[in-house]
C-alpha positions as CSV (number, residue, x, y, z in Angstrom):
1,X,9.3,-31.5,-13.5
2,X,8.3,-29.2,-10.4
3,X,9.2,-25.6,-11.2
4,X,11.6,-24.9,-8.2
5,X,10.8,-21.4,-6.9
6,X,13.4,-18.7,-4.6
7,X,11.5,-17.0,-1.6
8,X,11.9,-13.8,-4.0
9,X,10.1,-14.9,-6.7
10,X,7.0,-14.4,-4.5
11,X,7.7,-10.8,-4.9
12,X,7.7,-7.4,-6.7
13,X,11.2,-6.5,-8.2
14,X,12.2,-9.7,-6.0
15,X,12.0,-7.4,-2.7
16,X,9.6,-8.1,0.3
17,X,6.8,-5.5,-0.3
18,X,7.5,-3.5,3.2
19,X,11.1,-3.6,2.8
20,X,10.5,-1.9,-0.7
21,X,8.2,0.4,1.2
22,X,10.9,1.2,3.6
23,X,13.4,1.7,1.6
24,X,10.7,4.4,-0.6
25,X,10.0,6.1,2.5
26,X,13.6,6.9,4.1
27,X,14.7,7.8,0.6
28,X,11.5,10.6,0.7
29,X,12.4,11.7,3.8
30,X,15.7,12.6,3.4
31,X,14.6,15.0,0.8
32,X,12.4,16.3,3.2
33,X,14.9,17.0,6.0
34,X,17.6,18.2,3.5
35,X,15.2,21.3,2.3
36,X,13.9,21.4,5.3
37,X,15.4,24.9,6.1
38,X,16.6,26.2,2.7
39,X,17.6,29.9,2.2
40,X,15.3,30.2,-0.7
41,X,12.1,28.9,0.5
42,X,11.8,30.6,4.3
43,X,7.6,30.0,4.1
44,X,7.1,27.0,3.1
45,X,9.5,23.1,2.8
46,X,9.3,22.9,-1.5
47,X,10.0,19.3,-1.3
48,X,7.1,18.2,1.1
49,X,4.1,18.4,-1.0
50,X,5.5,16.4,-3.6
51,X,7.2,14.1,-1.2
52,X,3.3,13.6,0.3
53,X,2.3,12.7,-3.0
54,X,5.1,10.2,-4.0
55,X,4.4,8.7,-0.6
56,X,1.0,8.3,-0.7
57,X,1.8,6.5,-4.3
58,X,4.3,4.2,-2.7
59,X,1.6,3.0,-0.1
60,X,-0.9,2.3,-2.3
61,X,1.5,0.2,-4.5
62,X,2.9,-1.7,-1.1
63,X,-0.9,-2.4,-0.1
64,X,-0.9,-3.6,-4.0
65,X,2.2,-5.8,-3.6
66,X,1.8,-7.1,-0.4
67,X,-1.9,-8.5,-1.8
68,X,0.0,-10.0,-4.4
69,X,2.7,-11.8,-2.3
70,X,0.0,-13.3,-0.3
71,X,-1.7,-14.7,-3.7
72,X,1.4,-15.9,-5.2
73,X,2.8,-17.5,-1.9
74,X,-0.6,-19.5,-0.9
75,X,-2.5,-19.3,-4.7
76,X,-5.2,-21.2,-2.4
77,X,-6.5,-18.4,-1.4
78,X,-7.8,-17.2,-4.5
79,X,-10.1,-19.6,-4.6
80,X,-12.2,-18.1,-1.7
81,X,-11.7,-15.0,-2.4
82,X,-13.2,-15.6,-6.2
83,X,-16.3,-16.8,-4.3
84,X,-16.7,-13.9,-1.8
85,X,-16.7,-11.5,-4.6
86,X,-17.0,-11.3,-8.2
87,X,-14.6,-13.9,-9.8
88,X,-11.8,-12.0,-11.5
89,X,-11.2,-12.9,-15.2
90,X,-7.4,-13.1,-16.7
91,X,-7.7,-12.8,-20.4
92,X,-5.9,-16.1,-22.4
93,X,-3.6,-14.2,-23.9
94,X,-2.3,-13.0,-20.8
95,X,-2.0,-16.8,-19.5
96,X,-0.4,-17.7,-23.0
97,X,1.7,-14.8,-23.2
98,X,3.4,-16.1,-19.1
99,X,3.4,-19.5,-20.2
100,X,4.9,-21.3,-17.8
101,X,5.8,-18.7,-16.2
102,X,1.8,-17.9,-15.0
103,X,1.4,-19.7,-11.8
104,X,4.6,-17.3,-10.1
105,X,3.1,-14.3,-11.6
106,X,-0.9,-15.2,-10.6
107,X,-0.7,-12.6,-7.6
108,X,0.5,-9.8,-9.4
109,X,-1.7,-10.3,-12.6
110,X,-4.8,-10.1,-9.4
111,X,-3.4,-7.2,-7.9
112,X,-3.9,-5.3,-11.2
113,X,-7.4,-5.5,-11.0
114,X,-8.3,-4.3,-7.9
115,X,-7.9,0.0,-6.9
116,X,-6.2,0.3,-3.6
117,X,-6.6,3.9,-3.4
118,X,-9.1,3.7,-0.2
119,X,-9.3,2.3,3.3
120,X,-12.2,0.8,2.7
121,X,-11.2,-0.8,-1.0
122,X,-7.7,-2.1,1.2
123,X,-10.0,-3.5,3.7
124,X,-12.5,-5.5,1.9
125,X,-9.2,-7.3,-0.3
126,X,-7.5,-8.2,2.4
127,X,-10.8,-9.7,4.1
128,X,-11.5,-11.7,1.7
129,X,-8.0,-12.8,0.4
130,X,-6.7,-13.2,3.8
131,X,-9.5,-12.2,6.6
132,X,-7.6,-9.0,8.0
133,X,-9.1,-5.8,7.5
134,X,-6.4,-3.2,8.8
135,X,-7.8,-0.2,8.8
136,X,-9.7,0.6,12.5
137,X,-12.9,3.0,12.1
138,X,-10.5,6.0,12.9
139,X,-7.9,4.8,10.8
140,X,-10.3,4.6,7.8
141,X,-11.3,8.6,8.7
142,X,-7.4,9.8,8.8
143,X,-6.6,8.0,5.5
144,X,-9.8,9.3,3.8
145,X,-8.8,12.9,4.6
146,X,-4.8,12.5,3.5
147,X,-6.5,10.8,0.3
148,X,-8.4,13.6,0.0
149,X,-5.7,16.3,0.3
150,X,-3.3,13.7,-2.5
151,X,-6.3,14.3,-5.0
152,X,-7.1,17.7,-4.3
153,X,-3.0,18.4,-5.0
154,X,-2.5,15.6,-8.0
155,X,-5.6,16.9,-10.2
156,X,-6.0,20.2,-9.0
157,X,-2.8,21.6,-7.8
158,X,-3.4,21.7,-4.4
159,X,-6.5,24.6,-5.3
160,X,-9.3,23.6,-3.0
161,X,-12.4,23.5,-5.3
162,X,-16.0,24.0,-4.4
163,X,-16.6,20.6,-3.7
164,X,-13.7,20.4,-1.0
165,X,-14.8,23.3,0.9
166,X,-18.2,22.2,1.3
167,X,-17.2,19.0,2.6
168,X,-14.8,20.3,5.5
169,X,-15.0,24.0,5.8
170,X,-17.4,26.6,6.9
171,X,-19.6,28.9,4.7
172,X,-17.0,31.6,5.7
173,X,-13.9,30.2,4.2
174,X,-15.8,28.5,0.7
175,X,-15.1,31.9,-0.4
176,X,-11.7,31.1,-0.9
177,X,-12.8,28.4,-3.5
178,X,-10.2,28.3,-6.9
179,X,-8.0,31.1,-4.9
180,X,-6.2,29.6,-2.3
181,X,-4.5,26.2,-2.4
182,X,-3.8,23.5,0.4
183,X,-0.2,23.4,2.0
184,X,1.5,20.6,3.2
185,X,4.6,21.5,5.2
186,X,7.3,19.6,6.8
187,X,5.9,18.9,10.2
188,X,2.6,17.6,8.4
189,X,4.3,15.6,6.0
190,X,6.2,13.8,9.1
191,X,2.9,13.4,10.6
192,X,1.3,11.8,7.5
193,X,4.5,10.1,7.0
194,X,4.1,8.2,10.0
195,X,0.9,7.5,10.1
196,X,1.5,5.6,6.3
197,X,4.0,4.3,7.5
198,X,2.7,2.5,10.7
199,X,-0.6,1.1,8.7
200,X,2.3,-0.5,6.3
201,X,4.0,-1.9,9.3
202,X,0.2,-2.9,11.3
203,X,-1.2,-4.8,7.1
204,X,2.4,-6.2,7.1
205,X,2.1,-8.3,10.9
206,X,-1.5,-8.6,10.9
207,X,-1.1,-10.7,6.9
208,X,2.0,-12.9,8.8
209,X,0.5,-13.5,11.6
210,X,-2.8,-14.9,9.6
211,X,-0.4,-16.5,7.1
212,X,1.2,-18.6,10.1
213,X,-2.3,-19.6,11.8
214,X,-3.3,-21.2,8.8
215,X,-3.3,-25.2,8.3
216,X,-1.4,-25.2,4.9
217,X,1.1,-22.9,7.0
218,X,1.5,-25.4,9.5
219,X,1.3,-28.6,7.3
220,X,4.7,-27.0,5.2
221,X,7.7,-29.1,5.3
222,X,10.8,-27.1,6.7
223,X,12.3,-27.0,3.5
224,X,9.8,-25.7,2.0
225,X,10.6,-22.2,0.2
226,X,7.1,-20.6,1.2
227,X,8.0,-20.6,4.8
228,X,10.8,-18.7,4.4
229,X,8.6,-16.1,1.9
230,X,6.6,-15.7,4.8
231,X,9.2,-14.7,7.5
232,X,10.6,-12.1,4.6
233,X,7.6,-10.4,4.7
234,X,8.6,-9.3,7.7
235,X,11.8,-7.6,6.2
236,X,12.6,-4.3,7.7
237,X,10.1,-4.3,10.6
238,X,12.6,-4.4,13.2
239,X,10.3,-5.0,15.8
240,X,8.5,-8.3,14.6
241,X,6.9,-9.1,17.3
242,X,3.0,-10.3,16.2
């Protein structure tokens, strides 16, 4: 008997990954704008930083999902993709352990992986599962530098270390090494914020718009489930024009 599938089993907690992203980012930014002029704190928005690095998190796991939805709505794909780069391996217990539950979950047990901490790592998967690669040559810059400043706060408190200085500073200022530490404030984290968020919204209509030139797109019946998959991808992009 055919397993029978719902357009939500395609995804992540059963929500369309840029809906899930959406819904991330709105909820981070309200924590932004409600500190954003507390009594306590005149120099500096308290919540930003971390809101910077739980956004920053939340992209790099939408990037992961949406990767995943792709593979578990059109599985086909894997197939070329195992050829253009090193064929992945899923251990047997793992496919025991699904049972028949595998062939839903193949996308997500792919994603794992792979890191989708870069531009150029995002690029390069979605090439070869998909052929879209995202990221322009300047986009690829500006995420490099926010990735930069998420490390330099997640394993180093926001101290900037020798290594950072000499990479972006003058021989003035790599004095300050291990005594100063980066600050993100509000209207940086609304910069960043939007930037994220428009690369989510630009991965998001570039992978449908691929998805629907594609024969076994076209060659779906109507009632087919995947088609419907597809169009939720587009969930909470409110412009959807491709």
């Amino acid at each position: 008997m055919k397993e029978s599938y719902k357009s939500s089993d395609y995804f992540i907690g059963e929500i369309s990954p840029f809906l899930l992203f959406e819904m991330e980012f709105h909820s981070l930014f309200y924590v932004v704008q409600n500190h954003k002029n507390d009594v306590y704190y005149t120099e500096i928005n308290p919540s930003s930083q971390v809101a910077f690095i739980g956004l920053f998190g939340y992209f790099e796991a939408f990037c992961k999902h949406q990767f995943a939805a792709i593979a578990n709505i059109f599985p086909s794909l894997i197939k070329d993709f195992a050829f253009r780069r090193n064929e992945p391996t899923i251990e047997f217990s793992t496919i025991v352990s699904l049972n028949e539950k595998f062939n839903r979950n193949i996308g997500f047990l792919l994603a794992e992986k792979y890191d989708f901490g870069t531009a150029k790592a995002i690029n390069g998967l979605f090439r070869d599962l998909v052929g879209i690669s995202p990221f322009s040559t300047i986009d690829e810059k500006r995420f490099n530098d926010v990735a930069t400043k998420r490390n330099l706060l997640v394993h180093h408190g926001g101290y900037y270390t020798l290594k950072y200085l000499k990479k972006f500073f003058s021989e003035e200022f790599k004095q300050t090494a291990f005594k100063h530490a980066l600050k993100i404030d509000t209207a940086e984290y609304e910069e960043i914020s939007d930037f994220l968020f428009e690369m989510a919204v630009k991965i998001t209509k570039q992978s449908v718009k691929t998805l629907k030139s594609k024969a076994e797109f076209k060659s779906l019946s109507q009632m087919d489930v995947r088609i419907k998959a597809v169009e939720e991808l587009l969930k909470g992009i409110y412009d959807t024009l491709e």
